[in-house]
C-alpha positions in Angstrom: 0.0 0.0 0.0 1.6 3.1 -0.9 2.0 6.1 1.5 -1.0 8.0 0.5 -3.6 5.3 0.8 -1.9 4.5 4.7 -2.5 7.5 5.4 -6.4 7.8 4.2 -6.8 4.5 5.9 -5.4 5.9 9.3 -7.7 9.4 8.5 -11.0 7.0 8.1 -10.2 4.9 11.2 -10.1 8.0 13.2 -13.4 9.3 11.7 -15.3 6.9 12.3 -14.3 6.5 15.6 -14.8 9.5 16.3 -18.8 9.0 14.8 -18.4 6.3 16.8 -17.9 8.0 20.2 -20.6 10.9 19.0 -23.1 8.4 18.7 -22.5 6.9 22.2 -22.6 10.5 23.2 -26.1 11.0 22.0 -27.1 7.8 22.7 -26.1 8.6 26.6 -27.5 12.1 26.6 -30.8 10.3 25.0 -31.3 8.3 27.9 -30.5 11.1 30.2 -33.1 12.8 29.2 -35.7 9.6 29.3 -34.6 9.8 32.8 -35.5 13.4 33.5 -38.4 12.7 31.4 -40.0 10.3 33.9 -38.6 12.5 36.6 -40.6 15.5 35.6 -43.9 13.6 34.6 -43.7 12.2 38.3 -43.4 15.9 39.7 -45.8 17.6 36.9 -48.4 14.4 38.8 -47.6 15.1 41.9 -48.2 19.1 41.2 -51.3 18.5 39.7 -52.7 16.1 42.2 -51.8 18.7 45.1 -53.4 21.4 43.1 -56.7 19.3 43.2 -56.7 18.9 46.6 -55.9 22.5 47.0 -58.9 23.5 45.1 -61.1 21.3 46.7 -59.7 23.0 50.3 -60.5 26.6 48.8 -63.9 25.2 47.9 -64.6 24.3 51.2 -63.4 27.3 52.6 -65.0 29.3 50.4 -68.2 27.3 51.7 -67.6 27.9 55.1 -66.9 32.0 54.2 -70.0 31.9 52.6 -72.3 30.6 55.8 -70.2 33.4 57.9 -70.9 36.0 55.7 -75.0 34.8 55.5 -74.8 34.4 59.3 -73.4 37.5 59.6 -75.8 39.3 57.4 -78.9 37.6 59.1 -77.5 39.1 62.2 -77.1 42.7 61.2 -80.8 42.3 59.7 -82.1 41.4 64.0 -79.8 44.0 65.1 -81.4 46.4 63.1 -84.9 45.1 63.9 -83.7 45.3 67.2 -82.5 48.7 67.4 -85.7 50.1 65.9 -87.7 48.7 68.2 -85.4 50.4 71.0 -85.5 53.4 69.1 -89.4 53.0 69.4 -89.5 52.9 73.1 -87.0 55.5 73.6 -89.3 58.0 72.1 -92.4 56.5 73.5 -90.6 57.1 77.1 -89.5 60.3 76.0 -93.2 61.4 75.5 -93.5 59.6 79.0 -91.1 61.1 80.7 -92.2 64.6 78.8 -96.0 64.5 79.9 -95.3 63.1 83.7 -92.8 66.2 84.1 -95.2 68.8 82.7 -96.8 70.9 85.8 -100.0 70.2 86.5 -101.5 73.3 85.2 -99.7 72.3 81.6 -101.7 69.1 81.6 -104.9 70.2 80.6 -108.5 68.7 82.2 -107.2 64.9 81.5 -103.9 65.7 84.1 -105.2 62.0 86.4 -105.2 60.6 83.0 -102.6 58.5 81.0 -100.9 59.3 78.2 -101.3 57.2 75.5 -98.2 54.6 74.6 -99.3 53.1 71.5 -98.2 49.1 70.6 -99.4 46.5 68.3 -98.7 44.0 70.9 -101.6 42.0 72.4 -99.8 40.5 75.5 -98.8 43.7 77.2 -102.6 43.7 78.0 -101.8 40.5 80.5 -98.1 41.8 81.7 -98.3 39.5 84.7 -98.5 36.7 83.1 -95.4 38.2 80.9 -93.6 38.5 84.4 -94.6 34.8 84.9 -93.1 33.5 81.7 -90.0 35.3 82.2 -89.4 33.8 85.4 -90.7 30.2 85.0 -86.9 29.3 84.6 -86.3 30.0 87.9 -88.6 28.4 89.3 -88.8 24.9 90.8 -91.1 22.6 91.5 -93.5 23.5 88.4 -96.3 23.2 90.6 -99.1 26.4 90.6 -102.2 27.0 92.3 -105.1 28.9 90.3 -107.8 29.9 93.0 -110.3 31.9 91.1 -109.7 29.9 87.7 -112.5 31.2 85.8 -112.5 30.2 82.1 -108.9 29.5 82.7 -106.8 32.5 81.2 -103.8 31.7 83.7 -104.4 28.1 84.1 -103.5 27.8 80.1 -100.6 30.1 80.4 -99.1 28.1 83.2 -99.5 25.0 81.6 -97.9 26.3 78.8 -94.8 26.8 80.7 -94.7 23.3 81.4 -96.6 23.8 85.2 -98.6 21.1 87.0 -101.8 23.3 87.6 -104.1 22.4 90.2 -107.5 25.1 89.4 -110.0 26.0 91.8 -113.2 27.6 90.7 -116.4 26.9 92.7 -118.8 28.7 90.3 -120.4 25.5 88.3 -121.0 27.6 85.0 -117.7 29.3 85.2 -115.9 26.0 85.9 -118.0 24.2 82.5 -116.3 26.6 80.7 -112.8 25.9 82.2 -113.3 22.3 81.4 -114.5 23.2 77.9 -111.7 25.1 77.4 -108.6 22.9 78.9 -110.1 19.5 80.2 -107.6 16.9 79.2 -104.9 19.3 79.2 -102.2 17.4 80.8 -101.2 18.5 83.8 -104.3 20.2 84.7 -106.3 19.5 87.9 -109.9 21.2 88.3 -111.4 21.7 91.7 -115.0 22.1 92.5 -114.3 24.2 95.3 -113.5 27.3 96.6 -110.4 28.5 98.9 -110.6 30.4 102.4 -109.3 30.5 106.1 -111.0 27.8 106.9 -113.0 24.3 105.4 -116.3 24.4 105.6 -119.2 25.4 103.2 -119.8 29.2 101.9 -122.9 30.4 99.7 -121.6 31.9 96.6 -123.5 34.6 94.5 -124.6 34.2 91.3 -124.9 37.0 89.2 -126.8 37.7 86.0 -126.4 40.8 83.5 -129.6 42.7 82.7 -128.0 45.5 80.4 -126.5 43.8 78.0 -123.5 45.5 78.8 -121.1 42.4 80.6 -120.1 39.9 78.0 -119.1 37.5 80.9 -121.3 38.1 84.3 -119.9 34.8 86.0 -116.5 36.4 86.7 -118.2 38.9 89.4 -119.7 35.6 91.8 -118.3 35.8 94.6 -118.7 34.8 98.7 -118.5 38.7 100.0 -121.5 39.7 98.8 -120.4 43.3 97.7 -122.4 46.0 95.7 -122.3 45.0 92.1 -121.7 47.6 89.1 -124.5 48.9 87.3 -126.3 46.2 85.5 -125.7 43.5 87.1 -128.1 41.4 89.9 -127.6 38.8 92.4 -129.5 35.6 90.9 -129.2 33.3 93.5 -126.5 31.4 95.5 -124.8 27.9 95.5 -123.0 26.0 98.2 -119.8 25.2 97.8 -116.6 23.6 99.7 -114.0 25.8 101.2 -110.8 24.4 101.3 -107.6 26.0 103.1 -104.6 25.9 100.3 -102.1 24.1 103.2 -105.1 21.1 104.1 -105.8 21.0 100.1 -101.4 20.5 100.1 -101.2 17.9 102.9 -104.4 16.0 101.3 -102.6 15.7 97.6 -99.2 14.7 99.4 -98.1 17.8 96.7 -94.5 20.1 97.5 -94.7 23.5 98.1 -96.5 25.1 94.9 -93.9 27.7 93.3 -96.9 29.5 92.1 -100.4 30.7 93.6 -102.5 32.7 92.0 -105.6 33.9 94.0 -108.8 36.3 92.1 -111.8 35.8 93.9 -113.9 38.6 94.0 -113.0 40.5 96.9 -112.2 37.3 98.8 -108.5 37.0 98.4 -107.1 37.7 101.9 -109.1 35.1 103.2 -107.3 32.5 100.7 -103.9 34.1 101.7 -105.2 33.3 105.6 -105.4 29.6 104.1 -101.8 29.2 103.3 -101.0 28.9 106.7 -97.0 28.6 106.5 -97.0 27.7 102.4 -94.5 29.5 100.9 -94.6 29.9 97.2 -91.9 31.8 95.6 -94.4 34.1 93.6 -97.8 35.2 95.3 -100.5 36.9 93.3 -103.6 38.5 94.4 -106.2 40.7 93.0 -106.6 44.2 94.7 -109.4 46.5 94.8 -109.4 50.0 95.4 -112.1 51.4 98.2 -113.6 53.9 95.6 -114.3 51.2 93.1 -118.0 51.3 92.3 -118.2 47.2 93.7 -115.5 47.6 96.3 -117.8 47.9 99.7 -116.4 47.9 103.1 -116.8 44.0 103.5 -113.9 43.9 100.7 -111.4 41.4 102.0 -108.9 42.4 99.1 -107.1 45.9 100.3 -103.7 46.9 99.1 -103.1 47.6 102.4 -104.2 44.7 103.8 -102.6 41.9 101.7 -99.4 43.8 101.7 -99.1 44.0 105.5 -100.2 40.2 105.1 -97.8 38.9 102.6 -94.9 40.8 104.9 -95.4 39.2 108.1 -95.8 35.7 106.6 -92.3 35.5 104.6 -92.6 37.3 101.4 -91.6 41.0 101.9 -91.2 42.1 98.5 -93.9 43.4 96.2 -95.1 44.7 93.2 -98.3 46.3 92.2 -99.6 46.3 88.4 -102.8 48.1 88.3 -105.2 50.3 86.2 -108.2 53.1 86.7 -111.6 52.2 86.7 -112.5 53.6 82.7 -109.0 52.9 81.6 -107.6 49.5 80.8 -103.7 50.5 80.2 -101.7 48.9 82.6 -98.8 50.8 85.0 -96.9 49.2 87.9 -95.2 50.4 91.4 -93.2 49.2 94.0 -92.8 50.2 97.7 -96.1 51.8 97.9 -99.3 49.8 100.3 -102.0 52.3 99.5 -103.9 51.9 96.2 -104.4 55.3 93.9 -108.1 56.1 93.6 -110.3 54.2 91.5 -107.5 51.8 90.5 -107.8 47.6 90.6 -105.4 45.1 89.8 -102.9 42.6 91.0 -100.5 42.4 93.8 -97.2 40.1 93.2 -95.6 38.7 96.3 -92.0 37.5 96.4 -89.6 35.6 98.9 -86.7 36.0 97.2 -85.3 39.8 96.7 -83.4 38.2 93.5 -87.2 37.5 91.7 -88.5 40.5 92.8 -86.1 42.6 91.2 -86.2 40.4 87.8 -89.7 40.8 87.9 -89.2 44.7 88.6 -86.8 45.2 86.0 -88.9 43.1 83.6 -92.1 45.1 83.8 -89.9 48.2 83.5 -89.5 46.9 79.6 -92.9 46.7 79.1 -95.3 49.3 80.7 -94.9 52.4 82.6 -93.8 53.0 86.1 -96.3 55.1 88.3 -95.1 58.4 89.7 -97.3 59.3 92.9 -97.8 63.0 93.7 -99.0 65.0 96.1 -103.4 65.2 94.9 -104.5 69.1 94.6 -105.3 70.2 97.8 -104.6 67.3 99.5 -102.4 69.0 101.6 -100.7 66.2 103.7 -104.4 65.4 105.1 -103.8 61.8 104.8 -105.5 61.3 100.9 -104.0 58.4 99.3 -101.4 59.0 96.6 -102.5 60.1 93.1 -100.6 58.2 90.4 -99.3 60.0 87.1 -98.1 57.7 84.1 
């Protein structure tokens, strides 16, 4: 071979391994970047797979946000409702406040009238039985006594508030109705009798309505036999069992009622005689004024007399909710025993300081609270207080 074709030979074996050794090169950066390949696909599925999840977290979130914000909203809506009807009674008690502070020659001829507080609310007619309602939770056992049930206004109100009720009404077509009304009702007791000082048998007055003008006559029967309004005539009498409230207790083997209500015509201190050392948390009895036109001096219902009562027998603490004969809007007063003129309503009894003041602060929030002056020309001559609302 001559020179020139050694030395081609030697050039071509070099080439080619030099192609050689590229090709191993790519070959090796090939699978290289296989490798990575795999690598980043198992990263790129990882990242997508934690992005899911992520999403489904915001989701959630975003969920829960949502509820907060709705919750949120709801509540600003009851705020508001809220603070309008503050805003209402502020202004009501403003004009309150602005008529009971007017002298009395500023009032005009209606100065022993109230001023008018208008509401669309039905129960603030019956604010005792609001005060009842609002302490029910405090109250143990749930065990009341209606005396006086009638047609069984506080009965059903009690019951509702998950009391054992034992009702007393003696009058047979009062009590028909109170069975009509509630019998079945569980929980409820009706007795055929009435309450007093002492057992035994009473006559009770019926009455009947010859005006027209009394859409229920039966709730003025009673034992006293007091003047009746204008109207109204005594049709007779029925005996009936008198029960004390303490033998009626010891005879049903029943705990200490938490509750006795008593509204018997004029009757009531003689039921409150009955409890002998009973001491229910909340005591309520009906009041009459002396100047009422039924109120005679047999009435065994005075302010005065259930409050002095009520004190020496363990419950010290009272509150008064009354209106004026001609004018059905409620007030209320504490600390006072004397009755304003012409006024009825009921007297609530307390053991406990704590209810008492619940109860006071409570009726605060729904009706007025009587101011008591000094009546023209009174003159510190002993007249009874006048009440302004």
């Amino acid at each position: 071979m001559s020179e020139r074709n050694t030395g081609l030979l030697v050039w071509f074996q070099r080439w080619n391994r030099h192609r050689l050794q590229k090709k191993h090169w790519q070959r090796d950066l090939i699978e290289a970047l296989a490798d990575d390949d795999a690598a980043i696909m198992d990263a790129l599925t990882r990242f997508l797979a934690e992005a899911r999840d992520d999403r489904a977290g915001r989701a959630a979130d975003q969920e829960v946000l949502v509820e907060r914000i709705e919750a949120i909203h709801a509540g600003q809506e009851e705020l508001a409702r809220r603070l309008s009807d503050c805003q209402g009674r502020v202004s009501s008690l403003a004009e309150l406040c602005k008529a009971v502070e007017q002298p009395p020659e500023a009032r005009g001829p209606q100065s022993d009238t109230f001023p008018t507080i208008p509401t669309a609310r039905a129960w603030l007619v019956e604010p005792e039985l609001s005060v009842l309602e609002h302490l029910a939770p405090s109250l143990s056992p749930r065990l009341a006594f209606d005396v006086g049930a009638h047609h069984g206004r506080f009965s059903s109100a009690l019951l509702d508030l998950g009391f054992e009720v034992h009702a007393l009404e003696p009058n047979p077509a009062a009590r028909a109705e109170l069975v009509r009304r509630l019998g079945g009702f569980p929980g409820l007791t009706v007795h055929a009798m009435a309450a007093g000082a002492k057992d035994g048998q009473a006559e009770l007055g019926l009455v009947v309505d010859q005006s027209g003008h009394y859409s229920d006559p039966t709730q003025f029967a009673s034992l006293t036999g007091l003047p009746l309004p204008q109207g109204l005539i005594r049709s007779g009498s029925v005996s009936v069992p008198i029960c004390r409230l303490d033998a009626l207790v010891r005879k049903l083997r029943l705990a200490v009622p938490s509750v006795v209500k008593v509204d018997t015509e004029g009757y009531d201190l003689e039921v409150l005689r009955g409890l002998g050392e009973l001491r229910p948390s909340i005591l309520i009895a009906e009041f009459w004024d002396e100047e009422l036109p039924f109120s005679g001096p047999g009435a065994q219902n005075r302010l005065s007399d259930l409050v002095a009562y009520a004190e020496a027998h363990g419950q010290p603490f009272h509150l008064v909710v009354f209106r004026r004969w001609g004018d059905d809007r409620p007030a209320f007063f504490s600390g006072y025993s004397t009755s304003p003129e012409r006024s009825w309503g009921n007297v609530l009894f307390f053991t406990e300081w704590s209810l008492y003041e619940k109860a006071r602060r409570h009726l605060a929030t729904l009706i007025p609270e009587a101011r008591f002056v000094s009546a023209p020309g009174a003159g510190g001559t002993g007249h009874g207080p006048t009440a302004l609302r």
